[in-house]
N, C-alpha and C positions, 0 to 999 in steps of 0.2 A: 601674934604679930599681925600687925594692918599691911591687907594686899595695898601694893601700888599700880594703879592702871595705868595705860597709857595711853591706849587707844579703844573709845567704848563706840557701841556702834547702838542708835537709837531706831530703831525701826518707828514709826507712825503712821497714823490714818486718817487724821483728821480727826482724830475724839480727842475728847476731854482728857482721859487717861492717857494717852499717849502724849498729849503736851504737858501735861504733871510728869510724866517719867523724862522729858526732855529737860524741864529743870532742875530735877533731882540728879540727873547725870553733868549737868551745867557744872550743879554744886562740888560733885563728886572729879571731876574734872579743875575745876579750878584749885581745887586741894590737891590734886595731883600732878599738876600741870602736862594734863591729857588734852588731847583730840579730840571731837566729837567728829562721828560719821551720820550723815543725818541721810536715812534710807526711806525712799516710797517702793513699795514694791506693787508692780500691775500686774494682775493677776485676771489676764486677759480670758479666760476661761469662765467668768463672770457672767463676761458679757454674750455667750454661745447663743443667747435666745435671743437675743437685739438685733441682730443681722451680723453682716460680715465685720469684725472688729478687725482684721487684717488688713482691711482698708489702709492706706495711707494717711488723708488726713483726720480719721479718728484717731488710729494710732500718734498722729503727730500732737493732738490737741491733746489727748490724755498724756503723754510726755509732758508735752509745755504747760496743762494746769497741775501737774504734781511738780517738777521743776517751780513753778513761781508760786505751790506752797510753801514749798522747801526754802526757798530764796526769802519769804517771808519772815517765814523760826529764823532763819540765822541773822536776819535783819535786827528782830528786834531782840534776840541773843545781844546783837553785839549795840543796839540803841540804848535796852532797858536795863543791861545787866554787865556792858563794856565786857563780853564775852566774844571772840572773834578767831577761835581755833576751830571751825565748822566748815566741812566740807560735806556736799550735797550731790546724792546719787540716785536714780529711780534705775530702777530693774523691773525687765520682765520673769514671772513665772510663778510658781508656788508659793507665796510668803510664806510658809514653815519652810521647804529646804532651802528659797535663798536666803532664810534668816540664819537660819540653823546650821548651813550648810555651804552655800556657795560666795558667799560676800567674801567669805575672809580669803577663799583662796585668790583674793586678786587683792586684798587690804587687811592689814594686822588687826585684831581683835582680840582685846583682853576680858573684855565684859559687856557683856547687850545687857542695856538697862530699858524694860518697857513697858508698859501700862498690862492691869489683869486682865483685861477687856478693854476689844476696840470696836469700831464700826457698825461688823456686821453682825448681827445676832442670829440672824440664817444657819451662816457657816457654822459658829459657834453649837449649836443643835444639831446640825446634820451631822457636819466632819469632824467636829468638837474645836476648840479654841489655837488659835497659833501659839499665845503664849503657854498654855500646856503642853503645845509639841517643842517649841524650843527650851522652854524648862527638862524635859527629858533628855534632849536628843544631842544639845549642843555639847562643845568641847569646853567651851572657856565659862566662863562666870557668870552669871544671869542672875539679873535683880529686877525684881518684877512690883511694882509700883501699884502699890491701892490707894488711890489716896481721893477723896471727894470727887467725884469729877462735875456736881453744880460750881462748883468755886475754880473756874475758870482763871487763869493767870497768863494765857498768852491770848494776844486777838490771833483770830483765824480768818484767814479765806478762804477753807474748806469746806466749814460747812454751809 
Protein backbone atom coordinates (compact mmCIF):
# COMPACT_ATOMS: atom_id res chain seq x y z
CA UNK A 1 0.00 0.00 0.00
CA UNK A 2 1.38 3.58 -1.08
CA UNK A 3 1.80 6.07 1.90
CA UNK A 4 -0.25 9.26 1.26
CA UNK A 5 1.46 12.51 2.68
CA UNK A 6 0.06 15.55 3.40
CA UNK A 7 2.23 17.66 4.78
CA UNK A 8 6.20 17.10 3.95
CA UNK A 9 8.62 19.34 5.57
CA UNK A 10 11.91 20.23 3.43
CA UNK A 11 14.67 21.43 5.46
CA UNK A 12 17.56 23.17 3.05
CA UNK A 13 20.87 25.09 2.98
CA UNK A 14 21.54 26.35 0.17
CA UNK A 15 23.17 23.18 -1.71
CA UNK A 16 22.57 21.52 -4.54
CA UNK A 17 21.24 18.54 -2.65
CA UNK A 18 18.78 20.16 -0.87
CA UNK A 19 17.13 21.82 -3.87
CA UNK A 20 17.03 18.29 -5.63
CA UNK A 21 15.21 16.92 -2.46
CA UNK A 22 12.95 20.10 -2.87
CA UNK A 23 11.84 18.93 -6.24
CA UNK A 24 11.42 15.50 -5.57
CA UNK A 25 9.08 16.41 -2.63
CA UNK A 26 7.30 19.03 -5.28
CA UNK A 27 6.83 15.90 -7.24
CA UNK A 28 5.77 13.79 -4.27
CA UNK A 29 3.43 16.37 -3.26
CA UNK A 30 1.77 17.05 -6.27
CA UNK A 31 0.77 13.28 -6.39
CA UNK A 32 -0.60 13.76 -3.10
CA UNK A 33 -1.98 16.88 -2.91
CA UNK A 34 0.38 17.87 0.11
CA UNK A 35 1.85 20.95 1.43
CA UNK A 36 5.25 21.70 1.42
CA UNK A 37 7.10 23.26 4.56
CA UNK A 38 10.00 24.90 3.28
CA UNK A 39 12.54 25.17 6.57
CA UNK A 40 16.13 27.30 7.05
CA UNK A 41 17.29 26.48 10.14
CA UNK A 42 20.06 29.13 11.86
CA UNK A 43 22.04 27.65 13.72
CA UNK A 44 23.59 30.58 15.45
CA UNK A 45 26.16 28.65 17.23
CA UNK A 46 28.17 28.71 14.09
CA UNK A 47 28.93 31.84 14.23
CA UNK A 48 30.45 31.79 18.41
CA UNK A 49 34.00 32.84 16.86
CA UNK A 50 32.74 35.81 14.58
CA UNK A 51 31.89 38.12 17.49
CA UNK A 52 28.52 38.70 18.97
CA UNK A 53 25.79 37.04 16.69
CA UNK A 54 23.07 38.14 19.21
CA UNK A 55 23.41 41.36 17.95
CA UNK A 56 20.39 42.68 16.55
CA UNK A 57 20.95 43.56 13.13
CA UNK A 58 23.12 40.46 12.41
CA UNK A 59 20.45 38.46 13.72
CA UNK A 60 17.99 40.55 11.61
CA UNK A 61 19.94 40.29 8.26
CA UNK A 62 20.48 36.46 8.74
CA UNK A 63 16.66 36.13 9.12
CA UNK A 64 15.92 38.40 6.18
CA UNK A 65 18.65 36.59 3.73
CA UNK A 66 17.31 33.09 4.61
CA UNK A 67 13.49 34.43 4.47
CA UNK A 68 14.34 35.86 0.72
CA UNK A 69 16.01 32.32 0.05
CA UNK A 70 13.15 30.72 0.94
CA UNK A 71 10.74 33.31 -0.85
CA UNK A 72 12.86 32.53 -3.76
CA UNK A 73 12.26 28.19 -4.06
CA UNK A 74 8.73 29.02 -3.65
CA UNK A 75 8.78 31.59 -6.41
CA UNK A 76 10.03 29.62 -8.84
CA UNK A 77 8.17 26.35 -7.31
CA UNK A 78 5.24 28.11 -8.30
CA UNK A 79 6.77 30.21 -11.86
CA UNK A 80 8.65 26.87 -13.11
CA UNK A 81 6.54 24.23 -12.05
CA UNK A 82 2.84 26.12 -11.27
CA UNK A 83 3.57 24.63 -7.64
CA UNK A 84 2.00 27.16 -5.01
CA UNK A 85 1.11 24.90 -1.74
CA UNK A 86 4.59 26.32 0.16
CA UNK A 87 4.90 27.87 3.07
CA UNK A 88 8.16 29.29 4.41
CA UNK A 89 9.84 29.32 7.96
CA UNK A 90 13.54 29.95 9.32
CA UNK A 91 14.09 28.85 12.98
CA UNK A 92 16.61 29.39 15.28
CA UNK A 93 18.77 26.30 16.88
CA UNK A 94 20.22 22.79 16.24
CA UNK A 95 19.14 21.66 12.67
CA UNK A 96 19.08 17.98 13.82
CA UNK A 97 16.58 18.59 16.84
CA UNK A 98 14.57 21.35 15.10
CA UNK A 99 14.47 18.94 12.18
CA UNK A 100 14.05 16.07 13.83
CA UNK A 101 12.25 17.28 16.61
CA UNK A 102 10.76 20.67 17.15
CA UNK A 103 9.07 21.83 13.76
CA UNK A 104 6.37 19.52 14.00
CA UNK A 105 5.37 20.34 17.43
CA UNK A 106 4.02 23.75 15.98
CA UNK A 107 3.23 22.13 12.16
CA UNK A 108 1.90 18.66 11.02
CA UNK A 109 4.64 16.52 9.34
CA UNK A 110 4.13 13.34 7.49
CA UNK A 111 7.57 13.12 5.93
CA UNK A 112 10.91 15.30 5.62
CA UNK A 113 12.13 14.80 2.46
CA UNK A 114 16.05 16.03 2.24
CA UNK A 115 19.16 15.95 0.45
CA UNK A 116 22.26 13.22 1.73
CA UNK A 117 24.46 16.09 2.22
CA UNK A 118 24.33 19.78 2.71
CA UNK A 119 26.59 22.76 3.09
CA UNK A 120 28.77 22.29 5.56
CA UNK A 121 31.32 19.56 5.53
CA UNK A 122 32.86 20.78 8.82
CA UNK A 123 29.86 19.75 10.82
CA UNK A 124 29.49 16.74 8.89
CA UNK A 125 33.22 15.34 10.22
CA UNK A 126 33.16 16.71 13.45
CA UNK A 127 29.39 16.12 14.72
CA UNK A 128 28.63 13.94 11.76
CA UNK A 129 25.74 14.80 9.36
CA UNK A 130 21.99 16.24 10.04
CA UNK A 131 20.63 13.92 7.69
CA UNK A 132 22.00 10.85 9.58
CA UNK A 133 20.67 12.35 12.85
CA UNK A 134 17.16 12.92 11.38
CA UNK A 135 17.12 9.55 9.54
CA UNK A 136 17.58 7.99 13.03
CA UNK A 137 15.87 10.11 15.30
CA UNK A 138 12.65 11.22 13.69
CA UNK A 139 9.10 10.11 14.25
CA UNK A 140 7.54 10.37 10.81
CA UNK A 141 8.90 9.34 7.35
CA UNK A 142 12.31 10.50 5.95
CA UNK A 143 13.36 10.32 2.33
CA UNK A 144 16.67 11.29 1.87
CA UNK A 145 17.63 12.38 -1.81
CA UNK A 146 21.05 11.50 -3.62
CA UNK A 147 20.70 12.69 -6.48
CA UNK A 148 23.81 14.58 -8.74
CA UNK A 149 24.11 17.73 -7.15
CA UNK A 150 26.53 19.34 -10.42
CA UNK A 151 23.05 19.15 -12.40
CA UNK A 152 21.48 22.01 -10.56
CA UNK A 153 17.59 22.51 -11.31
CA UNK A 154 16.67 25.47 -9.21
CA UNK A 155 18.62 29.09 -9.62
CA UNK A 156 19.76 29.96 -6.12
CA UNK A 157 20.52 33.06 -4.27
CA UNK A 158 22.38 31.34 -1.68
CA UNK A 159 25.13 30.48 -2.83
Amino acid sequence: MLQHYEHLLVPVDGSNQAEHALLKAMAIAKRNNASIELLSVIDVNQYGSFGNVTEGSLLEKLVNDNKGYLQTLADQLKDKYDFTDTNIHVRFGNPKSVISFDFEKDHPVDLIVMGATGMNAVNRIVVGSVTSFVNRNAKMDVLIVRTDSNNKLLKSTKN
